[in-house]
N, C-alpha and C positions, 0 to 999 in steps of 0.2 A: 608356742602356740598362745594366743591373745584371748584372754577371757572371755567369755561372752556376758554384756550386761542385765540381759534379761534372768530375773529371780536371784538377783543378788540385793536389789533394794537400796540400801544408801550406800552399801561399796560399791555399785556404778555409778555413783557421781561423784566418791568422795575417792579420789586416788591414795589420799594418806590415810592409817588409819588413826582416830578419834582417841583423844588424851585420854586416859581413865582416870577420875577424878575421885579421889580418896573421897569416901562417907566421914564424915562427924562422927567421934564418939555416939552411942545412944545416952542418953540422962535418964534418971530413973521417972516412972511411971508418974505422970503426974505435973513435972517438971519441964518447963516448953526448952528444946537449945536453940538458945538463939542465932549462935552462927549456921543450923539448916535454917531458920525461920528467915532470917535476913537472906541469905541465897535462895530460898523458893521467893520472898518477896522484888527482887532484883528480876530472877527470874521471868516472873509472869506481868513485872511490868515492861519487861523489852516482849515478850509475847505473850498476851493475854487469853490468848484461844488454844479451846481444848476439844477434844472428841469424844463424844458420846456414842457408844453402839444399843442403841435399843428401837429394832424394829417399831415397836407398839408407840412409842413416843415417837417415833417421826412420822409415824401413819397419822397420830390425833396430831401433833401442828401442821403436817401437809394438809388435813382437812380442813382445820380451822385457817388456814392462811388461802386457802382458795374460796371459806364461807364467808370470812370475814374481812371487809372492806381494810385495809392499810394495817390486816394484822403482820406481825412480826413474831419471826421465828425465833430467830436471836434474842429480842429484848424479853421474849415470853418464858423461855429457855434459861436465860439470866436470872430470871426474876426466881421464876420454883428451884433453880437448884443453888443461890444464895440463903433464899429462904431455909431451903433443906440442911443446906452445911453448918449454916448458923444457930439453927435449932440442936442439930446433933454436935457438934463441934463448939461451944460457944464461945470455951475460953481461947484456943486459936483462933477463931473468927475475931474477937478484941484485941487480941497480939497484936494481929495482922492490920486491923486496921490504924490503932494506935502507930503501928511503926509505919505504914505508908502516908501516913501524914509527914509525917518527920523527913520519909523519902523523896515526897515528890515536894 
């Protein structure tokens, strides 16, 4: 009997299933590893887009993108949650970008 696709999610598209990819050692507290830092950097430059779930944040930019003339949700969205990681994260935030110079 043939599976049915529905509530299986990406086993209905994907017929094989997905390599499991060994975790890096963790390095001690304090200490960035570079080989996750360069595969999240690799990463989120072949795809850059991520998902936010928070009601209340997409109610205030639904608003302000229908009160305000050529506002953007994306680049607004960008803008506070670089802000936010950079502020709380600081010393990955210069990793990261130190090394995507070098990358791109």
């Amino acid at each position: 009997m043939k599976k049915k696709a529905l509530g299986r999610g990406l086993e209905a598209l994907i017929s094989e299933p997905l390599p499991i990819e060994e975790k890096p050692k963790e390095k001690s507290k304090g200490e960035l590893n570079e080989e996750v830092l360069m595969l999240s950097i690799h990463e989120a430059l072949k795809n850059p887009r991520i998902t936010l779930w928070s009601p209340e944040a997409a109610a205030v930019l639904r608003y302000l993108r229908k009160t305000i003339p050529e506002f953007s949700i994306s680049n607004e969205a960008s803008k506070l949650l670089e802000k936010a990681i950079k502020e709380k994260y600081p010393e990955v935030w210069s990793s990261v970008e130190k090394q995507m110079k070098k990358v791109e």
